[in-house]
N, C-alpha and C positions, 0 to 999 in steps of 0.2 A: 504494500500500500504506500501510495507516496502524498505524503504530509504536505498540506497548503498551507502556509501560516507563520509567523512571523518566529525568528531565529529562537526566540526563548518560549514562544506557545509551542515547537516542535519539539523544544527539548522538557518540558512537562508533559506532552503527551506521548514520548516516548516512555518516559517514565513510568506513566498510570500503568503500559502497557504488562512493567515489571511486577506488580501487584497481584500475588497470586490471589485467583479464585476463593473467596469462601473467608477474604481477610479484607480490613479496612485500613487507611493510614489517615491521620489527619494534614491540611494545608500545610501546618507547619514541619511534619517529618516530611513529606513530601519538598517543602521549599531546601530546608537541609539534606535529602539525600540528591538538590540537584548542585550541591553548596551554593546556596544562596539564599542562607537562612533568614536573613531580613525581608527578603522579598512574599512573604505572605499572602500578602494581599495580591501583588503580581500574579503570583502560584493560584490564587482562585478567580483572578479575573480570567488566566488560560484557561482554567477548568471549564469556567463558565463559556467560553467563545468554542470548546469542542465540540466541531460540527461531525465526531465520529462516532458518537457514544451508539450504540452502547460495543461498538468493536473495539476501541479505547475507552480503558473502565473508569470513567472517572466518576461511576455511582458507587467504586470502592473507596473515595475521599470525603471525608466526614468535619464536622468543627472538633475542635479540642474539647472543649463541655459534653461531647457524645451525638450532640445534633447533627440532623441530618446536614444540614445545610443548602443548597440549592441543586438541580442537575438543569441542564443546558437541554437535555433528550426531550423527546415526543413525552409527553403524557406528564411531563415535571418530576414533582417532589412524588408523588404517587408511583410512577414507572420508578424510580430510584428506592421507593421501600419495597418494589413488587420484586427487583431485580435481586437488592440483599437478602430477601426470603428466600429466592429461589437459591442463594448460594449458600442458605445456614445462617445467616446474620438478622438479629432481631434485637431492632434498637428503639 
């Protein structure tokens, strides 16, 4: 699949790609494992512009407090809780 998208939305959404099945990370280990731990908010504005969900998981990225936080995909916050049921995650 070839990535449309600007230097550092490609490089978070390669990332999400790392995310194994049936696990969640939040924005901020996500902005740290791309080292760029300040970028946070950065980190969830890409989340939010991925036009590939759900073949890039970014229904696996969560807030720090446990919340769900937002998805970018068809159907919203609703597709994002249906998707973490289907994989064992219930938050």
């Amino acid at each position: 699949m070839i990535l449309k998208g600007t230097k550092f939305q490609i490089k978070v959404w390669k990332h999400l790609r790392t995310i194994p099945k049936g696990q969640v990370r939040t924005y901020s280990q996500v902005a740290s494992a791309i080292k760029k731990p300040k970028a946070v908010r950065a980190v969830a504005n890409a989340i939010g512009k991925n036009p590939y969900a759900p073949k890039i998981p970014c229904h696996r990225v969560i807030r720090s407090d446990g919340s769900l936080g937002g998805y970018s995909g068809k159907g919203g916050i609703n597709t994002k809780r249906k998707l973490l049921k289907l994989e064992g995650i219930l938050l």
